[in-house]
Every structure is written in structure tokens, then in C-alpha cells.
N, C-alpha and C positions, 0 to 999 in steps of 0.2 A: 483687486488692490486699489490704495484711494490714495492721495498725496495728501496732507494735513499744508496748509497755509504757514507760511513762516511766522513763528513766534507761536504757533500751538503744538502741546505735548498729549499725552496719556491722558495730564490732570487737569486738562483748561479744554480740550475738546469733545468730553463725553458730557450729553445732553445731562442736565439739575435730576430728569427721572428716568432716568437709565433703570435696566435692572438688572446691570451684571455683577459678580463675584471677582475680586481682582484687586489688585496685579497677584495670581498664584504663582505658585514654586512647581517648577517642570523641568527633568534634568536637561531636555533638549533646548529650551528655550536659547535664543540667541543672545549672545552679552549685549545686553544696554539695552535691551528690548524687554514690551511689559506685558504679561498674556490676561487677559480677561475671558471667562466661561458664563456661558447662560448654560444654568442646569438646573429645568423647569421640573415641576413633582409631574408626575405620571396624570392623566385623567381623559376621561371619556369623550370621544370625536362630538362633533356635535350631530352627524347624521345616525350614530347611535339610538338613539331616542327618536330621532326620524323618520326610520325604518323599525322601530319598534323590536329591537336587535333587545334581547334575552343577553346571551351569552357578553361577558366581563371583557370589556375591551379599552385599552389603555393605548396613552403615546403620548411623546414628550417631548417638547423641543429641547436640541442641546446645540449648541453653539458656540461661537467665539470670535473675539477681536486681539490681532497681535499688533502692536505697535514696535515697528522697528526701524531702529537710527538710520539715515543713508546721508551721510556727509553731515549737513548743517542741516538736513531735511527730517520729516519722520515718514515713514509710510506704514498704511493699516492695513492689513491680509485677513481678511475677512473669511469668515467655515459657518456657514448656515447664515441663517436672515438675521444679522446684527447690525446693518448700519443705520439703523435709525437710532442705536443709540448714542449716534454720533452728533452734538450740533449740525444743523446744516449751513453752519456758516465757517466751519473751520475746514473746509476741506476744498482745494482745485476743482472746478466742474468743467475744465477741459482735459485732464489730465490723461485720463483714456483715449481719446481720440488723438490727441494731439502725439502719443506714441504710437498708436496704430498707423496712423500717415505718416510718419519718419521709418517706421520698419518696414511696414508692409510692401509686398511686390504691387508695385501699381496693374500688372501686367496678373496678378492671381488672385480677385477680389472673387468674394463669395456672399456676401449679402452688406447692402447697405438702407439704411431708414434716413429719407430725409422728408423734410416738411417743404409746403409753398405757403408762407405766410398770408400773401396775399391773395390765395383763390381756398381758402383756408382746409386746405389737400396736406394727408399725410403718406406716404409711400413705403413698403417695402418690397425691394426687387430680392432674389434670391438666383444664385445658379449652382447646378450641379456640378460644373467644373470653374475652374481661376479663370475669370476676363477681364479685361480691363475696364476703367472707370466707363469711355462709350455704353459699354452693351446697358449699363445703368441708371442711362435716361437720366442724367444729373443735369442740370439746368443751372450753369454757373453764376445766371442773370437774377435767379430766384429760389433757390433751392434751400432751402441750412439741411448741412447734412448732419446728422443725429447722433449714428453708427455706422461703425465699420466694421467688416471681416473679412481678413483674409490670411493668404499664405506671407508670413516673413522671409525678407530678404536674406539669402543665402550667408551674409555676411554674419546675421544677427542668431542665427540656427544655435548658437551654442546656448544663447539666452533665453528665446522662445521659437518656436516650429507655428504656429496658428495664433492668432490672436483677435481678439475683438475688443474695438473700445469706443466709451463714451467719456461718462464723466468718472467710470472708473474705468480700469485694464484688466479682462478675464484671458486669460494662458492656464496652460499647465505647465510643471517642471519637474523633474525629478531630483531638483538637488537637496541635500541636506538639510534641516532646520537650520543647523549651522550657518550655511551659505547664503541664505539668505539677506542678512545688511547689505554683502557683495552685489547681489541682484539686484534687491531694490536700491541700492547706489547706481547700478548700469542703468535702471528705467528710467531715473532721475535726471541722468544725465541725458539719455533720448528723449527727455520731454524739454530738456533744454536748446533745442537743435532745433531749428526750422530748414532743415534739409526737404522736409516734403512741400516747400515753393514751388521745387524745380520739377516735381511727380504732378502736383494737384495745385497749379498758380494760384485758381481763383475758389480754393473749397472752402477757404475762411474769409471770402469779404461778407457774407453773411450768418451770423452767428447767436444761437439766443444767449439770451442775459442770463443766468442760474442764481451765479454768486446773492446770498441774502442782501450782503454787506452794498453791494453796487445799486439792488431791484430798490434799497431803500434810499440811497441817493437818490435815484430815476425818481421814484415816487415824491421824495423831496422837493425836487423841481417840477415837475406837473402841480402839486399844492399851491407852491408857490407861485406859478401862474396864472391859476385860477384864484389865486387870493386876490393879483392884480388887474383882475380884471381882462387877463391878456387876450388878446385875438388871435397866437399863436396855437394852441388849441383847437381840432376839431370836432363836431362831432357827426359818427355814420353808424346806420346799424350794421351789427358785424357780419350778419348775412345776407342772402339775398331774400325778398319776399316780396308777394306778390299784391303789390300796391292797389288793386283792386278791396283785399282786405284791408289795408293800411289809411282809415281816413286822417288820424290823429296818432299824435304823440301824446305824453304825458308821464312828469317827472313825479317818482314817490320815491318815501324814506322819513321824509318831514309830515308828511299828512295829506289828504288830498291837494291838485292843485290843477289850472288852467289846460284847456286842449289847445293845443298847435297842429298845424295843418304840418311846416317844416320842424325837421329836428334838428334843429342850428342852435351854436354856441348862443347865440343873446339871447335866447329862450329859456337856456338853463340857469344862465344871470337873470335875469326875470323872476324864475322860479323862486334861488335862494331869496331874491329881495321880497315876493310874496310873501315865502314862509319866515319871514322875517331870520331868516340864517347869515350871520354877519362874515361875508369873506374873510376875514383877516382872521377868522377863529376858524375856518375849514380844515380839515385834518385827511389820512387819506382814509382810516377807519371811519370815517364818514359818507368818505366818497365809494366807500364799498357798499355802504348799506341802501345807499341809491338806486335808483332802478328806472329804464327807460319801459312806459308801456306803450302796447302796439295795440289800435282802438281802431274798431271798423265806422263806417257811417251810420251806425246805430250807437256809437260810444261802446261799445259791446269789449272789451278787452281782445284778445286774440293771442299774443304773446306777450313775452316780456324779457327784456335783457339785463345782468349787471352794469351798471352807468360806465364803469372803467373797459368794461368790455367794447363801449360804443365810443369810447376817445381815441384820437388817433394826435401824436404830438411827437414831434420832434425836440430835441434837444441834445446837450454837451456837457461833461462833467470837469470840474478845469483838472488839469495835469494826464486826459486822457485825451486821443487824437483821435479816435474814432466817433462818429453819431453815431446816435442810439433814438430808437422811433419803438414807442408802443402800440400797438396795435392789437385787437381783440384777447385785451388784458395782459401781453404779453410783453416782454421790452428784446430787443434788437439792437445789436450790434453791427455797426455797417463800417468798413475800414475808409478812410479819406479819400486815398487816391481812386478805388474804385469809385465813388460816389462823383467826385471831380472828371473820370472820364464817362461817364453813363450821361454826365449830362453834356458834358462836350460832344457825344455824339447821337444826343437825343435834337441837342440846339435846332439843326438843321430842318426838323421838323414841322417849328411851328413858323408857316412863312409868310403872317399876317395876311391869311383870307378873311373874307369877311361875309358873316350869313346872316339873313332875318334876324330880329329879335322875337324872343318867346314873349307873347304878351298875356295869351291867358291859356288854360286848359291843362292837356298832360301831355308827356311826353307822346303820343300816339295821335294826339291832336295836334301839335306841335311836325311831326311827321305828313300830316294830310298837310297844312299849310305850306309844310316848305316844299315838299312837291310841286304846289299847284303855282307856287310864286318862281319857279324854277323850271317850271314846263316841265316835270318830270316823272318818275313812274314812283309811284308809295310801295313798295313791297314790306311792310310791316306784317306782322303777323303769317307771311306767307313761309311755304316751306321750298327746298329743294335738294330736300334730302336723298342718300340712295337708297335703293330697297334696303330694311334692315336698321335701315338707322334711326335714329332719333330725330323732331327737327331739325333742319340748318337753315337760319332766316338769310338770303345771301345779304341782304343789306337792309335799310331802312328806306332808303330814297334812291334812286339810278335815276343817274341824270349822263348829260351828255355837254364836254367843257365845248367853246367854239373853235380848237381845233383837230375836234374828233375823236377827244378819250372819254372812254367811258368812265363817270365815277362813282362808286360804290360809296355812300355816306355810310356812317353806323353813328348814331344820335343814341346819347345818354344826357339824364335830367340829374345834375349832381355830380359827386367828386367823391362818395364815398369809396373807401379801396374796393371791396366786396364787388359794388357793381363796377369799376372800372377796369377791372383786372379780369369777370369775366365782356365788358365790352371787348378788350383788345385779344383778348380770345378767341372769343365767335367771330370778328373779323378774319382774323386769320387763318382760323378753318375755317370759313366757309369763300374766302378765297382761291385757298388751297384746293377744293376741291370744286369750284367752277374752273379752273384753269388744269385740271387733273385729270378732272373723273367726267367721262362723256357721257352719263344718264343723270349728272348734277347738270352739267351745259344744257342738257334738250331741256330740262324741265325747266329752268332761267328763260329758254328762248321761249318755253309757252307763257308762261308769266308776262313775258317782256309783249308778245302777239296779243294775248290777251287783254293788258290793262295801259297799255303806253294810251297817251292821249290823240295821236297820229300816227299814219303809216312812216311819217317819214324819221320818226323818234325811232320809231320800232326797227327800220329796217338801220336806222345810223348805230345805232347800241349791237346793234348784231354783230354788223361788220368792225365794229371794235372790239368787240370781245372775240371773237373768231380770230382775229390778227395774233394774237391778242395784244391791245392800245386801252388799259385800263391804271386807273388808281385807285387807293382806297385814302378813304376821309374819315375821320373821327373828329364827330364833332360834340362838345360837351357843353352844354346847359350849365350856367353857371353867373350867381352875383357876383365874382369874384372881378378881377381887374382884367378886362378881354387880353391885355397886354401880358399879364404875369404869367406866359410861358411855364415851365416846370415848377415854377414859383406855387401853381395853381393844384398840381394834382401829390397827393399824399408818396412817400417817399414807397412803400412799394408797388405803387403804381406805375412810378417813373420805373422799376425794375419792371414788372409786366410788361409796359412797351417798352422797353428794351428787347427782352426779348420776343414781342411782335414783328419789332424794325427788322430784327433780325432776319426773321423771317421772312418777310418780305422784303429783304435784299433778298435773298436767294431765289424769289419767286422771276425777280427783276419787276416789282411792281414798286410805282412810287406812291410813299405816304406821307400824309401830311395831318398836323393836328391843328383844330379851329373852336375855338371858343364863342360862346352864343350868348351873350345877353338875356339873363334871366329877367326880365323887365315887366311878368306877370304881378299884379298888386299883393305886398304883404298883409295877410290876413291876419286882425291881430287874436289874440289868444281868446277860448270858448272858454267860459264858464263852465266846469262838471256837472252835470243836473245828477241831483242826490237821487239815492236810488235807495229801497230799504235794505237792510244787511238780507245777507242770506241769497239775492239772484242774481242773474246771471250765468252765461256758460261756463266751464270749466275751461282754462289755457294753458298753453306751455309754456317753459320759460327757461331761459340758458341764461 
């Protein structure tokens, strides 16, 4: 069942090429309600002929949409695969979820799907019996949750017994065609009710964008931004990759254009003004047909991404209270006050330290120098992981403060979400399990015997971590303004460390975040060297 938008009917919400039959005459149907039937001619599967099948074989879709009155509202009851012949701009895209969490027993869930925007993770937990939200790993700090299912509240049993919902609401029910306006008047009214505050506080401070009508505002103002030139705007690739392939960027859609070593917003200004594409005429069908390429040190192509896929931008729609952040082509919904306390208790974090500047190289060169300017141990690329596992790098640099704590850096070049969301990640498991797991510690302590520049490094870092007297540091590489605190990292970032912080509070390890002076020389843009049509490798592209 779908909730139709107020102010849409029957005749203003089915899609220009529909292909149903309708409103029919049906003695059951319900007063003030419209039935529409898909009833497709009979014909052959398509594995038919596949399988080289002789024998006469037919099937046929049949289906149907009922539209029925519930107060001032309409709702559509859907029988077989019809809702796409619905606009998808006339219909609620919370509407199922948002009854599923007013009915449902918090205490009897049965499967939920949620995403992690920013380590770009999708999840489905499932149990064979009713537990509550805990046993499902929902991460209030970053999660959107998708769907739900479970058992309804005792009170609602006469309405539904099971439910699941997204942006529609699937139940069964036994009551009458008749009965139904009744019904979908009660869901109506349950989806007016924010009783599930008090069950699930924080399931809706993250939420994706659906509605057409809204994705084209959002879009609106991203255009708009880049018409003006804004620096509000950024750009990151939306995955992670392996920069050893990555020598170049390079924007298409317009026709060939310039290599860049960084993929930052003045480069894609640059670009339009090369291909002589005038801002003020940018549209977002434009901006779709963009594309970022990913070019090894041969120019060799390697990947390739949609342009909107790689913007990351915040902004505000007026008469709504919530931000909304697009991210790897998506747009997000983020409520006020959560956003207002996230960083209230992020503040404390950044406590104006202060490290080297990056002056040239890569990130892992950048790692040997601060080491060696810090008297301290490079574990870059090293592992200490347990049997079984996969790497675990414990940190970049371990160093030792002057009164005795051991510190774990974790150095990233950049601010894209992608990589920073898994930085504050691998920090935090691989803290977790030097301070946990005793065949993580022995293998730290041979690392630390190993490569410490002194015995007397080696033996102070032991007895600190053994105590255990450590912290961990995140430190991030960045032109940005060494000062601009949260200002600096993309809005689900700031969720990712949140819930690091998190984390470690409960380890009782203190963290702190420090920003690096990107102060390596801007290289300005390569020339493409023409190439005949026809070479080159084959690449992927998302």
C-alpha cells in the first residue's frame, strides 16, 4: 500500500504511459474508490526459445491498482507489479517506514536493511526470532535505515499482526474489500503520529532524499552553485583506489580536455572555461553527462566515474529545517538538532596541534618524513593483524608525547568522504585490537623492537602501551584553512568520527584531530597527448 501526496487523485497520479484498463465496474469495489486491471494477452516466456522448448507455453501478467479515499488522503493497494504505473512524484516515500516504527514491537524485529552512506555499505540483518533494534547493529551516528520488519504492537493486532515497510507498507488482512477506506484511514492516521521518537530516537536523523519533487530542488541548488562559481562545492572520488594507479584526472562530456594531478573543484572550473562551456548556461542534464576519468602514469585511462557521483555539497531548501548533503549521486536528509549536537561533541576534538607541513611527495612519503622529524617509528604499510585476518596497519607513525603516551597517528592526504570514513575506521579497529587481542600487542611489540630508531624509543612505547597510556591522532592533509575544524571535513565524515569518538570513549583512549598543511607545489594542468582512435585498454566505470 502507497499513500498518494495531497492534492493527487486516480486521474493526476497515473504515469502519461501507463498501461492499465480503468476505473472498471466491480460489485466489491469500495464506495469512492477507482480499480484499474493490467490484463496482459497471454505469450511465450522468454527462456522458451532458450531452452529450445517445442511444447506451447504461455503466461501473462494480470494485475491491478485500487485507489482508495482515507479521509482527505487517497491510498493505492497494489496486486501484482503495477506501481510504476504510477508517477513517481505523486506518492509518500516514507510512508511505509514511518508506520512500520509507530506499530511495530521495538522488542520483536525480524529484518532490517540499512545503508552507511559514507563507507558506501549496504546491510541486511535478519533473525529467526523478534529482538530488538541492538541485536541489529544499527549505528545511529550513520546508518539510514531502509526497511523494517517486524511483529506489531499488541495494541494495533486488530489492524495488522506483521508488517514491513519502506516507502510502501506490505501486511496482510482479512477484511473485507468493503472495509478497507476504514483501514487505510487507520494507516493514515499511524503515519501521522511520531510515537516511534520514544521506541527508535535517533532512526530518522538520517534519511535519503526519494521524493522527485525535492531530488529537483537539491539539484537546483547544486546548478546554481556551480553557475556561481561557488567554493561550497566539493569534489572526491566516490570510492576508494589505489593511487599508485591514479596519476591523473580528467574531465569529459565536452570533448577532450587537460590532466590534473588533484581532483579539486578549480580544475573542473578550468575545464568548463577550456571547453568554452559558459556557467550561467549549466544545467544538471549536463552535469550528468560529465564524467571524471581515472589515468595512470602512462595517461592509460583506468576507471571512470559519473561527475555527480564525485560531488559532495551541502546545502538548505527555505521553509525546510533540515540539511541535506549529496553524496555519491545521492542527496540526504540530515535533521538540525542532530547535526547541531554531533558537532557540539565533536568540538572538543580538534585541540590546535600542530604538525610538519606536507611539502612534496605522497602520502607514504609524507609518513617517512614525519616520522623521522618526530624521532619516531613509520609503520606504514606494516601489518598486525591476527591469524585469520586481513591486514590491520596499527597506525602510520607511533611516536611517544614528552610525558609518556604513546601516539598512534593515522595520516590521510585529502578530505574526500570515501577515504576519510575508512580512515576513522582502521583507526579504531586497529586500536581496538592492540588494546584487546594479545597476538595484535606481541606483533606491535616486534614492529616497535624491530624498527624504533633507539632502544630507548622502543622500550618507552612498550611501557605505554602495556599500561595501557595511549592516543590516537588523525591527521589530515589538507589546503583547506588549518583552523576550519568540522568546517573542513564533508558532512558524513563528521558522522564517521562521531561514531570513532565514540568508540573510543569506551576504549578510554583520547582523540584528537590535526590538520596538515598541504603546502606541496600546484601542478598546473597536462596537455592530453593525442592518441589514434581505436588504443588503449579496456576500463571500468561506475
Amino acid at each position: 500500500m502507497w499513500l498518494l501526496k495531497a492534492g493527487f487523485d486516480a486521474t493526476t497520479s497515473l504515469a502519461d504511459d501507463h498501461k492499465l484498463d480503468g476505473p472498471i465496474a466491480a460489485s466489491h469495489v469500495p464506495q469512492g474508490a477507482s480499480l484499474y486491471i493490467n490484463d496482459s494477452s497471454p505469450r511465450a516466456p522468454w527462456w522458451r526459445d532458450y531452452f529450445g522448448i517445442s511444447q506451447e507455453l504461455k503466461q501473462s501478467q494480470k494485475a491491478a491498482l485500487l485507489f482508495v479515499p482515507a479521509g482527505n488522503r487517497i491510498c493505492v493497494v497494489t496486486f501484482g507489479n503495477t506501481i510504476h504505473n504510477l508517477r513517481p512524484d505523486c506518492y509518500e516515500y516514507d510512508f511505509g517506514l514511518i508506520i512500520t516504527l509507530n506499530c511495530v514491537d521495538p522488542n520483536k524485529l525480524r529484518n532490517t536493511d540499512t545503508a552507511d552512506p559514507g563507507a558506501a555499505r549496504r546491510q541486511r540483518t535478519q533473525t529467526a526470532i523478534g529482538s530488538d533494534i541492538t541485536y541489529f547493529d544499527v549505528e545511529r551516528d550513520t546508518h539510514v535505515l531502509r526497511s523494517l520488519t517486524g511483529a506489531a504492537k499488541s495494541e494495533y493486532a486488530e489492524i495488522l499482526k506483521n508488517v514491513t515497510g519502506s516507502a510502501q507498507v506490505r501486511f496482510s488482512t482479512t477484511r473485507a474489500a468493503s472495509k478497507l477506506p476504514g483501514l487505510c484511514a487507520q494507516l493514515v492516521e499511524l503515519y501521522e503520529k511520531d510515537d516511534y521518537k520514544l521506541s527508535f530516537p535517533d532512526v530518522r536523523n538520517v534519511r535519503p532524499v526519494k521524493d522527485p519533487t525535492t531530488v529537483s530542488a537539491l539539484n537546483d541548488k547544486l546548478v546554481a552553485a556551480l553557475q556561481a562559481k561557488s567554493d561550497d562545492p566539493q569534489l572526491a572520488l566516490p570510492e576508494l583506489i589505489d593511487y599508485a594507479d591514479a596519476k591523473y584526472f580528467r574531465f569529459n562530456g565536452d570533448g577532450p580536455a587537460d590532466l590534473y594531478e588533484d581532483l579539486e573543484l578549480s580544475a573542473y572550473y578550468d575545464y568548463l572555461k577550456l571547453k568554452e562551456v559558459k556557467r550561467k548556461q549549466l544545467t544538471y542534464e549536463k552535469l550528468v553527462a560529465q564524467r571524471v576519468l581515472v589515468l595512470d602514469e602512462n595517461e592509460q585511462q583506468r576507471t571512470s566515474y559519473a561527475l555527480t557521483r564525485c560531488i559532495i555539497f551541502d546545502t538548505k531548501l527555505d521553509g525546510r529545517s533540515e540539511r541535506f548533503h549529496l553524496m555519491d549521486g545521492s542527496w540526504f536528509a540530515l535533521e538540525k538538532s542532530y547535526i547541531e549536537r554531533i558537532k557540539s561533541d565533536l568540538a572538543p576534538l580538534f585541540t590546535g596541534e600542530t604538525l610538519p607541513s606536507a611539502k612534496s611527495g605522497h602520502e607514504a612519503d609524507y609518513n617517512i618524513e614525519l616520522a623521522a622529524t618526530l624521532g619516531a617509528i613509520c609503520l606504514d604499510k606494516t601489518s598486525v593483524s591476527p591469524s585469520g585476518l586481513t591486514q590491520v596497519e596499527p597506525c602510520d607513525v607511533l611516536s611517544i608525547d614528552p610525558d609518556g603516551t604513546a601516539v598512534f597517528s593515522h595520516v590521510k592526504m585529502g578530505t574526500g568522504s570515501a577515504e576519510l570514513s575508512h580512515l576513522f575506521y582502521q583507526g579504531q579497529n586497529a586500536t581496538t585490537l592492540i588494546l584487546t587481542d594479545v597476538e595484535t600487542a606481541q606483533k606491535l611489540a616486534v614492529h616497535i623492537e624491530n624498527l624504533a630508531p633507539t632502544p630507548q624509543l622502543a622500550a618507552d612505547l612498550r611501557s605505554a602501551i602495556d599500561l595501557p597510556k595511549v592516543r590516537v591522532r588523525f591527521a589530515i592533509v589538507t589546503r583547506k584553512p588549518l583552523n576550519g575544524a568540522l568546517k573542513n571535513l564533508p558532512l558524513f565524515s563528521q558522522l564517521s568520527l562521531a561514531r570513532a569518538a565514540r568508540v573510543f570513549r569506551g576504549l578510554r583512549v583520547p582523540l584528537s584531530v590535526v590538520f596538515i598543511d598541504d603546502s606541496r607545489p600546484v601542478v598546473k594542468p597536462k596537455p592530453k597527448a593525442r592518441k589514434p582512435r581505436g588504443t588503449g585498454p579496456r576500463f571500468t566505470s561506475s
